[in-house]
N, C-alpha and C positions, 0 to 999 in steps of 0.2 A: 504494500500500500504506500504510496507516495501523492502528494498534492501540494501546490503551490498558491497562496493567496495574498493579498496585502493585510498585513497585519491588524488595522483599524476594522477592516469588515471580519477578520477573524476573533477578534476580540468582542466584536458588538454580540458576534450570533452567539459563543461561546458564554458569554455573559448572561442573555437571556434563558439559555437551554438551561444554563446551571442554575437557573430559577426553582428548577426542580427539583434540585436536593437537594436534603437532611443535612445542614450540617455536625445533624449528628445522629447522622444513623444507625439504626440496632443493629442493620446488617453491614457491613464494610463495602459489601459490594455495589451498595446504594450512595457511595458516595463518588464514584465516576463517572462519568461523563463520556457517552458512544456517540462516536463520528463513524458516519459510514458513508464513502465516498465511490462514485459511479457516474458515469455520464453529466460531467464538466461541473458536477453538482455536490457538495456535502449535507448529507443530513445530520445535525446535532438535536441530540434528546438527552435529559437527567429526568429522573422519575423514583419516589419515592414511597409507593405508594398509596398515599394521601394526595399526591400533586405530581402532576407532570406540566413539561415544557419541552416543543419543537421546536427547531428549525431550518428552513434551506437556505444556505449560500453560496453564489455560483465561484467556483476552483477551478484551475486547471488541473485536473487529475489523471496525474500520468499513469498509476497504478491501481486498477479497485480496491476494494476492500474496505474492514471495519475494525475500529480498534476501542476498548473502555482504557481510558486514560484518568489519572485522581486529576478529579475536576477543578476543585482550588485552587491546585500547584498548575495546572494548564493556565485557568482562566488569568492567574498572576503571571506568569513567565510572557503571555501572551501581551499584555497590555505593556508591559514593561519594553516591548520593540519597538513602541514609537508608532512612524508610519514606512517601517521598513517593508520588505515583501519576506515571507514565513514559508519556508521550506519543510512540510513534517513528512518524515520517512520511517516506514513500521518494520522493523525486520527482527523476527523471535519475538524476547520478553521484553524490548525497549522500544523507544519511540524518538528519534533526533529529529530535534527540533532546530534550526539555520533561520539565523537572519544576519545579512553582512557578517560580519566574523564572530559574531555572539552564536556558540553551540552548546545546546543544553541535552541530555539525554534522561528520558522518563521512563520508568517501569511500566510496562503497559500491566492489566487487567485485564482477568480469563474473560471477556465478552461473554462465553458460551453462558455463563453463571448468571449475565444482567437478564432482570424479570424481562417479559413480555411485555410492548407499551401499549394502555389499553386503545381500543380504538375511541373516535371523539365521534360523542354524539351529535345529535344529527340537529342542524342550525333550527331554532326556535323563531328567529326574524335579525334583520340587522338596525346598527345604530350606527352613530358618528360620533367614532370614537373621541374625540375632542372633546365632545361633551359630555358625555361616561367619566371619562376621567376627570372632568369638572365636579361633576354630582358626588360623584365619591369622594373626592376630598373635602365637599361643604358638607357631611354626613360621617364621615369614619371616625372623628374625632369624639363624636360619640357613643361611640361603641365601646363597651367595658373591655379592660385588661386585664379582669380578674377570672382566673380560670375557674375559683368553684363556682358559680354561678355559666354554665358553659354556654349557655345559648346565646347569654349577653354580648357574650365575644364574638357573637356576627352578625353579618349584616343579612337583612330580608332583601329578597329581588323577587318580585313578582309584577307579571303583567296584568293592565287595564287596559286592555283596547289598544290604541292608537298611542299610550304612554306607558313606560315602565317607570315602577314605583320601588325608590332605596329606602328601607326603615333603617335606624340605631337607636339602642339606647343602654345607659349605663343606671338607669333608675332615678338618677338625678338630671337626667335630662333626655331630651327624643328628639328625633330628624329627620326627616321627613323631606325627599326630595320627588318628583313627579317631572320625567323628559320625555319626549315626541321618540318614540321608533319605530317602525315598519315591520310587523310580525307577519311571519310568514309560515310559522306551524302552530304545533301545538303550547296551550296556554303554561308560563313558567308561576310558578311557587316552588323558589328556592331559599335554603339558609346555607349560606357561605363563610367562611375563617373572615372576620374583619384584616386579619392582619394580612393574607392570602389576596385579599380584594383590596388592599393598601398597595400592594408590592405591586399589582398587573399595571394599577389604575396608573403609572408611570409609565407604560411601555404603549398605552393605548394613542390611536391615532389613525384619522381618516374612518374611512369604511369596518366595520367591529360586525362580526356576527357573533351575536348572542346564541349558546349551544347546552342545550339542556334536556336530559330522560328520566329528569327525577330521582336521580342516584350519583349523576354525576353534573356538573356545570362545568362551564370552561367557556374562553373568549378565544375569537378566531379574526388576525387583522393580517391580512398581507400571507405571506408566506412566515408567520408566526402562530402558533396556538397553544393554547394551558389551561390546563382541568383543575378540575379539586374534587374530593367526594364531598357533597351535600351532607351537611352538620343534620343529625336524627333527631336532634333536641326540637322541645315544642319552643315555640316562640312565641310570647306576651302580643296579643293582640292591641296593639300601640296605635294605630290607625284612628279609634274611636276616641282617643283621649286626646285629641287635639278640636279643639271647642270651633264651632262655626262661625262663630262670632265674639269680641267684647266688648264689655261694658265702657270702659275705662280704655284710652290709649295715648302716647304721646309720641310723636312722631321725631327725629334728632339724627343730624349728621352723624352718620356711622362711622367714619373715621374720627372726627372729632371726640365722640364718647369713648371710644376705643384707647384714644390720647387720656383723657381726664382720667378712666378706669385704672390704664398702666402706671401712671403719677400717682395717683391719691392712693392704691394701697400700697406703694410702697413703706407705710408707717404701718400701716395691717400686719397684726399677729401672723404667726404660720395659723393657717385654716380657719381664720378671723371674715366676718362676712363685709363686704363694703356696704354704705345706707343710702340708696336712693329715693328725696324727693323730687317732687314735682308741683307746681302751683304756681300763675300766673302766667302761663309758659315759660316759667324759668325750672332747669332742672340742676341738683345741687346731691353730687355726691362728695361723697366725705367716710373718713374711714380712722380709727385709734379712738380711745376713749379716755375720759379722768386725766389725771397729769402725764399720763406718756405721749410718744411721738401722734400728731393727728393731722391730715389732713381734707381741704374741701376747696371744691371748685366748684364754681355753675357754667351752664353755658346755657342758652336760649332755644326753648324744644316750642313744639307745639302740641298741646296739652287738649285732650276732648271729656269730656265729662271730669269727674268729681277728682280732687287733688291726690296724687299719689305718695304711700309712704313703703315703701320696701325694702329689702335686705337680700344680695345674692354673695353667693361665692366670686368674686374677681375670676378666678379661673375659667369659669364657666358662662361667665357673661360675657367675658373680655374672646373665649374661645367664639363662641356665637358670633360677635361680633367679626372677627380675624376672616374667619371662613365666608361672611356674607358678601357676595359680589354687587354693591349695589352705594349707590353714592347716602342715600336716609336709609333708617329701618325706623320699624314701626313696633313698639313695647305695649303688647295688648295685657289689659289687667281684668280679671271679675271684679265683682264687689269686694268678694274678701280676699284680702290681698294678701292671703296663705296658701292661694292658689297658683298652680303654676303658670311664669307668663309665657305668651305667646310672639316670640320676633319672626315676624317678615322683614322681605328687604327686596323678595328677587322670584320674580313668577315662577313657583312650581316647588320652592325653597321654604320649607317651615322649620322652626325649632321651639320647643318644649324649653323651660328651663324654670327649676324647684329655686322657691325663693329661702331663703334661710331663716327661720323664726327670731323673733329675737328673745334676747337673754336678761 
């Protein structure tokens, strides 16, 4: 087996394939990386399986053949040549690796031993990818990183028609995103690794088919694609806890507040809640209490119904904010303002966020 490619496209594809492995896998063998190379073409796969990852890039390949090589130590040696052109030649248990006078040689891995990569299911409808990976980053950050609670750790994907709908939530907060795409089989109810659906949401771009059979999901762009098994856990019905309307709402430059929130808790305890009013259209948060460090700022909102007085986590408001793509948002409140509140900012974009009682 021999093949010659420029080093930048061997690294990009080799990088995404290794999306699919364990770094720490139960089995040793799950942690290589198979290039199998034929007709001017390399196909790279890692697969773990919980997750896999393909893909093709065009080589000159003088030699057929297939080789598992530790993925790591490849996907490092690789990056590390720059934009030189990469020479890999397979002969026995090693693998020489050439570029300009830089010669590395790797132990290959028995192939025969790497699982079976499952097949990918069968496309559910496509989206644009560009804004997939939008949605998921205004939504992931709320998804728990606490594994005993498992289901919290992912995200919902299921389709409505002519939109697919992202849920998260960590219990202290919910997300809620709804995007335009063009389904083209059968209806998706999935649960996905938030963290799984972090890592792709960066590789997404242009035309995305969405692929799903109820056991397995995976995204399909270009001559790239990656699965995951579908999380078994039941999933909190989050959908109906986002109120139709409020009572109470004030409207306020979203980077602006974002500004005031990062400054004024800086005097805030660790886990200390920031106080947000509101009245007059002026809106006035402030944060430390009694003789320690305190600060407060206002800046000019505009205010609908009765005066507001509440208490969040900085983290979580301040996150809401970071994520919102949208110049104002809109702080919807009920009556009783132990309710959680409601930010819009951005058509199709909602978030949940639990006010912190006070003390």
């Amino acid at each position: 087996m021999k093949f010659t490619i420029p080093a930048p496209a061997l690294a990009d594809a080799a990088s995404f394939a290794a999306k699919g492995i364990n770094p720490r896998p139960a089995n040793p063998i799950l942690s290589g990386l198979l290039i199998e190379a034929a007709a001017g073409m390399l196909r790279m796969s890692g697969f773990d399986y919980d997750k896999s990852a393909r893909t093709q890039v065009a080589a000159d390949v003088e030699a057929d053949g297939n080789v598992l090589l530790p993925g790591k130590m490849f996907v490092d040696i690789i990056r590390k040549f720059g934009k030189k052109t990469v020479t890999v030649e397979v002969e026995g248990p090693a693998a020489t690796l050439t570029a300009g006078s830089a010669e590395f040689r790797v132990s290959t891995m028995p192939a025969a031993d790497f699982p079976t990569m499952p097949a990918l299911p069968q496309s559910s409808g496509t989206i644009d990818g560009d804004v997939l990976a939008d949605a998921i980053g205004q939504i992931i950050g709320a998804a728990s990183t606490d594994a005993t609670v498992a289901a919290l750790t992912g995200v919902k994907i299921m389709s409505d028609g002519s939109n697919l709908v992202l849920l998260a939530t960590d219990k202290y907060r919910l997300a809620e995103v709804v995007i335009p795409w063009s389904p083209t089989g059968s209806d998706i109810e999935a649960l996905v690794r938030g963290s799984w659906l972090a890592d792709m949401g960066k590789n997404l771009a242009g035309e995305t088919q969405v692929l799903s059979d109820g056991a397995v999901f995976g995204l399909r762009t270009g001559n790239r694609a990656t699965t995951t098994l579908e999380m078994a856990d039941d999933y909190p019905k989050i959908r109906g806890l986002f109120p139709d309307s409020t009572l109470n709402h004030l409207t306020v430059d979203r980077a602006e507040l974002a500004d005031v929130i990062s400054r004024v808790s800086l005097v805030a305890e660790t886990n200390e809640a920031i106080r947000i009013s509101a009245s007059d259209d002026l809106l006035t948060v402030e944060a430390g209490r009694g003789e320690g460090a305190t600060g407060r700022e206002t800046i000019p909102c505009e205010l609908s119904g009765e005066d507001i007085e509440v208490q969040f986590s900085p983290l979580y408001l301040g996150w809401s904010l970071a994520v919102t793509p949208s110049e104002r948002v809109t702080l919807g409140f009920q009556q009783q303002m132990n309710r959680p509140a409601l930010i819009e900012g951005h058509d199709g974009l909602k978030h949940l966020v639990m006010p912190r009682l006070a003390k």
